[in-house]
C-alpha positions in Angstrom: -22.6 -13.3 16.4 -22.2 -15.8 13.4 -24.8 -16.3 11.0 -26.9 -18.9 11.7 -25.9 -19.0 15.8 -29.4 -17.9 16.8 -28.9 -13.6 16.7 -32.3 -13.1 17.1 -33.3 -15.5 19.4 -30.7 -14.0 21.8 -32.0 -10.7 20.7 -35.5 -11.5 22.1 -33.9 -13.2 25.8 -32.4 -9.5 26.3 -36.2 -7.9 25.3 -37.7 -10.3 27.9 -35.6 -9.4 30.8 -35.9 -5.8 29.9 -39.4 -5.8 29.6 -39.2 -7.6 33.3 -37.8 -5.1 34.9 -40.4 -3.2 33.5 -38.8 -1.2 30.6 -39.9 -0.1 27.3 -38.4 -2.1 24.4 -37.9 -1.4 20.3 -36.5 -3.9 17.8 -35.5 -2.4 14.5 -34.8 -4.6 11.6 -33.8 -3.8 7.9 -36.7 -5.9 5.7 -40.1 -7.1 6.0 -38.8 -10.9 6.4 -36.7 -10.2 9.4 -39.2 -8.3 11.1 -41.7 -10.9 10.7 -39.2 -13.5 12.0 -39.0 -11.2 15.0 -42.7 -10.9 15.3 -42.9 -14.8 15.6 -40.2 -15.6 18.0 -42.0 -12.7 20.1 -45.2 -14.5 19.8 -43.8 -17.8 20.5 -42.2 -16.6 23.6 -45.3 -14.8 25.1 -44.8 -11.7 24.1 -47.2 -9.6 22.7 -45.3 -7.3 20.3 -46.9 -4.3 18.0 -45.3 -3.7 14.3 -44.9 -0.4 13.4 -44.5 0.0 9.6 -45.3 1.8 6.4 -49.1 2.3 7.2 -48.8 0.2 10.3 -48.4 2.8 13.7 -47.5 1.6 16.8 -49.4 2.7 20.0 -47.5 5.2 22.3 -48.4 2.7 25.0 -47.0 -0.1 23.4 -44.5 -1.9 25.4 -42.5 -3.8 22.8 -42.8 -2.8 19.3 -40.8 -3.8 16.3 -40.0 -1.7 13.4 -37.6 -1.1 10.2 -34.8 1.2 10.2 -36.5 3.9 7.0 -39.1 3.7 9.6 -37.8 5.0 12.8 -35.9 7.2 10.7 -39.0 9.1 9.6 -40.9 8.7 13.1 -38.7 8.2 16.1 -39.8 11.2 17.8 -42.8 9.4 18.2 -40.9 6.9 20.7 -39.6 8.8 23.6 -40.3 6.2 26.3 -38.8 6.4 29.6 -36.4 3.2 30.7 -36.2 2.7 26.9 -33.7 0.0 25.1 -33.7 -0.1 21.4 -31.9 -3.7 19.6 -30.7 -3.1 16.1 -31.3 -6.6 14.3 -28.7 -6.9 11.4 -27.2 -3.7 12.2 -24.6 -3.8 9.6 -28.3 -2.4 7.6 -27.9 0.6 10.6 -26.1 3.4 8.1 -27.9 6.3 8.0 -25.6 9.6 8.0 -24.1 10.2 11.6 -26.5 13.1 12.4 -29.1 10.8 11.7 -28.1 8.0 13.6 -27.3 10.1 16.7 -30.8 11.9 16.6 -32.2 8.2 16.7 -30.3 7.1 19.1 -31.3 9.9 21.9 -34.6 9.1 22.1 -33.4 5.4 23.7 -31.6 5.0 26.9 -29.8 1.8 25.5 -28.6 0.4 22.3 -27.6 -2.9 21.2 -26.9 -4.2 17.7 -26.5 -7.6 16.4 -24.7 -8.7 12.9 -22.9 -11.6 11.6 -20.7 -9.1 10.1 -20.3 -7.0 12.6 -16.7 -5.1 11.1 -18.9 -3.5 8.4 -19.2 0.4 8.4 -23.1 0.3 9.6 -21.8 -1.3 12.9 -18.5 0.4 13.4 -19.8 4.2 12.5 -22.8 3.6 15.1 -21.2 1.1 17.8 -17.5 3.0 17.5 -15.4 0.7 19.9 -17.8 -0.9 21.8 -17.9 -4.2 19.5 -18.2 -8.0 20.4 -17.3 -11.0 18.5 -18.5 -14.0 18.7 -16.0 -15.9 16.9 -17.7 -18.3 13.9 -14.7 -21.4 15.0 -15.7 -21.5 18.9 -19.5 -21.2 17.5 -19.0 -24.9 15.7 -16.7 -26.0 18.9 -19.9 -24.9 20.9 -22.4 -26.3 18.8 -23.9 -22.8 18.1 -23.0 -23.3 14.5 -22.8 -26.5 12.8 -19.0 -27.5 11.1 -18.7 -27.2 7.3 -17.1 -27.3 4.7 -16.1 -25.1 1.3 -15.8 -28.1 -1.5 -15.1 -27.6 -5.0 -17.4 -26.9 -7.7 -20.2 -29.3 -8.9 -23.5 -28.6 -10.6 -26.7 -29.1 -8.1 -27.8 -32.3 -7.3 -31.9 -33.0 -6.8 -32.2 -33.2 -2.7 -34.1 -31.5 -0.1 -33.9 -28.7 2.0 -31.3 -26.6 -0.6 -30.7 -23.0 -1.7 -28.3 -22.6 -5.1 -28.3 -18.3 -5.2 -28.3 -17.1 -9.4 -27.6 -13.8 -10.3 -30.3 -12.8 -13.1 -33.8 -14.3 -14.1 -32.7 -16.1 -16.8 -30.1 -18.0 -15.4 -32.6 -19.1 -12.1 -35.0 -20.1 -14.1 -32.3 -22.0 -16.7 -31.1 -24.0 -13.1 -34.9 -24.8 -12.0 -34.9 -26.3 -15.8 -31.7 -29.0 -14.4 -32.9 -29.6 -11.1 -36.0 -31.0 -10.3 -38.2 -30.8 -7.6 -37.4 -27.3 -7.8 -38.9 -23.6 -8.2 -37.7 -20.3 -7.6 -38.6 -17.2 -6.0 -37.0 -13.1 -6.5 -38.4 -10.3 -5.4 -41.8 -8.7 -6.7 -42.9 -11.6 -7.9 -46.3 -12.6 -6.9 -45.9 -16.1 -5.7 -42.3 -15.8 -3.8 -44.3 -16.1 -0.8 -45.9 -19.3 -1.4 -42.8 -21.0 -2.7 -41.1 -20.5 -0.1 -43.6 -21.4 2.4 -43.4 -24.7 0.2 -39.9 -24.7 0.9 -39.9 -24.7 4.4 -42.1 -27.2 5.1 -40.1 -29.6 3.3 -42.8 -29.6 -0.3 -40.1 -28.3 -2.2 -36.8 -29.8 -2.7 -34.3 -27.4 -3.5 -35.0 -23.7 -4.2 -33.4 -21.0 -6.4 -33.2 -17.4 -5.1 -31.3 -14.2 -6.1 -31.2 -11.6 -3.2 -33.8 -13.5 -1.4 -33.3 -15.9 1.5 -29.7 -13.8 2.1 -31.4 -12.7 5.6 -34.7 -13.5 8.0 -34.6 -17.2 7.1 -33.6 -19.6 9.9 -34.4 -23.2 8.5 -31.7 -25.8 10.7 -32.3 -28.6 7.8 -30.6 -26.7 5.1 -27.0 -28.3 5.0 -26.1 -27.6 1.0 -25.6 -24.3 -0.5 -24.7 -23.6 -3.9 -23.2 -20.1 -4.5 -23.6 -19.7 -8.5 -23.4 -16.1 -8.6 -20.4 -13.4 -8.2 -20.0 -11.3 -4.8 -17.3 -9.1 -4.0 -19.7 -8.0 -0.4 -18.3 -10.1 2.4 -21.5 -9.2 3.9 -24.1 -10.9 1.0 -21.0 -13.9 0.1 -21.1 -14.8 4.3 -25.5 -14.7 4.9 -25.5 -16.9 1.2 -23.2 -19.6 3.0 -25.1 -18.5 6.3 -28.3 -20.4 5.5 -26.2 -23.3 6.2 -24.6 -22.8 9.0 -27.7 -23.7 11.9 -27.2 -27.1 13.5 -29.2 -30.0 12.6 -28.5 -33.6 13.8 -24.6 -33.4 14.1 -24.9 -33.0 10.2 -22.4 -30.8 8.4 -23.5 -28.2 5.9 -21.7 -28.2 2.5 -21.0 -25.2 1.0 -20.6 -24.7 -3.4 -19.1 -21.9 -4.4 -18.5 -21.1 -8.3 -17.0 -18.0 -8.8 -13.1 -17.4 -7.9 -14.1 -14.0 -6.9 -16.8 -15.1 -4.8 -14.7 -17.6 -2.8 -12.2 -15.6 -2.1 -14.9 -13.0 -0.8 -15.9 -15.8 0.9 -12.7 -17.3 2.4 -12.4 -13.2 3.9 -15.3 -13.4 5.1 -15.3 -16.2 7.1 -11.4 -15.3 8.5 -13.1 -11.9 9.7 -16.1 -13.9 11.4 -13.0 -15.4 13.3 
């Protein structure tokens, strides 16, 4: 399914009606950020889910719990459940050696995976030829996705609700210096957390990111993206335009790319997405 067309939220539907018919369920994602998406949308449809992670265990008893893939690959012994379905959130992330992959994937009696990009080797190695697409042009002529469009190069604009993605510290923090209301937020740094909350609800106007908001952020008011780094991952080039891509009030996301390289990686992307 597309980025941006609701993957998860179809993810959790499928849980529900397993867990109906009285099933054990397992959701494995790649990061922290889209596990705790998960965890939300479980909570906000009724479900009572357990996190197993790191420190965190989940009880054998447990009938939904949600994970991350380096976990599972260390414990999933531990979740031999009978009627058992396991859903692979981002599942392009799902690359662990074949053995690997095989040894989790007894312990379940179903699998399903979901990615935007689902050609990559992660879903191809562990799916084989049992692959749907969701094609990203019937998404916008269904109003899954919103339409778009790739414009030409222009330094960002003060606005609200935008991402620009930098490649290195210095040049983030040179772009917060020309755009203001603006702040940024990388990895390992202490108040990421807190600027993006600020972000999301709408006390921020435009944020600056490296790896960060790539995956695990849904926010439907974000309709300008501006690409200022260089990709050659059809994978990172399609979840950086991604964060555009949910629909908001008919409006249609705009999409900056700087890099030749990247907008061509771009371009493929988005004629593999279909």
């Amino acid at each position: 399914m597309p980025t941006g067309s609701g993957k998860s939220y179809v993810a959790m539907c499928v849980v529900l009606e397993w867990l109906r018919m009285g099933g054990h369920a397992t959701i494995l994602a790649p990061s922290e950020e889209v596990i705790t998406q998960l965890q939300l949308l479980a909570l906000q449809l009724g479900l009572c889910p357990v996190i197993e992670k790191a420190e965190l265990r989940a009880s054998r008893f447990a009938r939904l719990v949600i994970g991350s893939f380096h976990t599972m690959w260390r414990r999933y012994e531990d979740h031999k459940k009978p009627r058992s379905l396991v859903i692979l959130d981002e599942c392009h992330h799902f690359n662990f050696d074949a053995p690997t992959n095989l040894k989790i994937a007894s312990i379940f009696d179903y699998a399903i995976g979901f990615s935007a990009t689902p050609w990559s080797n992660g879903c191809m190695d562990f799916f084989e030829n049992q692959v749907h697409v969701y094609p990203l042009s019937q998404a916008v002529v269904d109003g899954v996705c919103c339409g778009y469009a790739l414009c030409p190069w222009r330094e960002p604009t003060p606005g609200r609700y935008q991402v620009v993605y930098c490649s290195g510290l210095d040049e983030i923090q040179a772009m917060c210096g020309r755009i203001a209301p603006s702040d940024y937020a990388v990895y390992q740094q202490k108040h990421a957390r807190e600027t993006i909350s600020r972000f999301r609800f709408g006390a921020l106007g435009t944020i600056v990111v490296n790896r960060m908001l790539t995956e695990g952020f849904d926010q439907p008011q974000i309709k300008r993206v501006w690409i200022a780094r260089e990709t050659e991952s059809q994978i990172f080039a399609l979840q950086m335009a991604g964060r555009a891509l949910r629909p908001y009030q008919g409006q249609r996301a705009e999409i900056y790319v700087a890099s030749d390289t990247t907008y061509q990686t771009l371009q493929s992307a988005i004629t593999q997405a279909g």
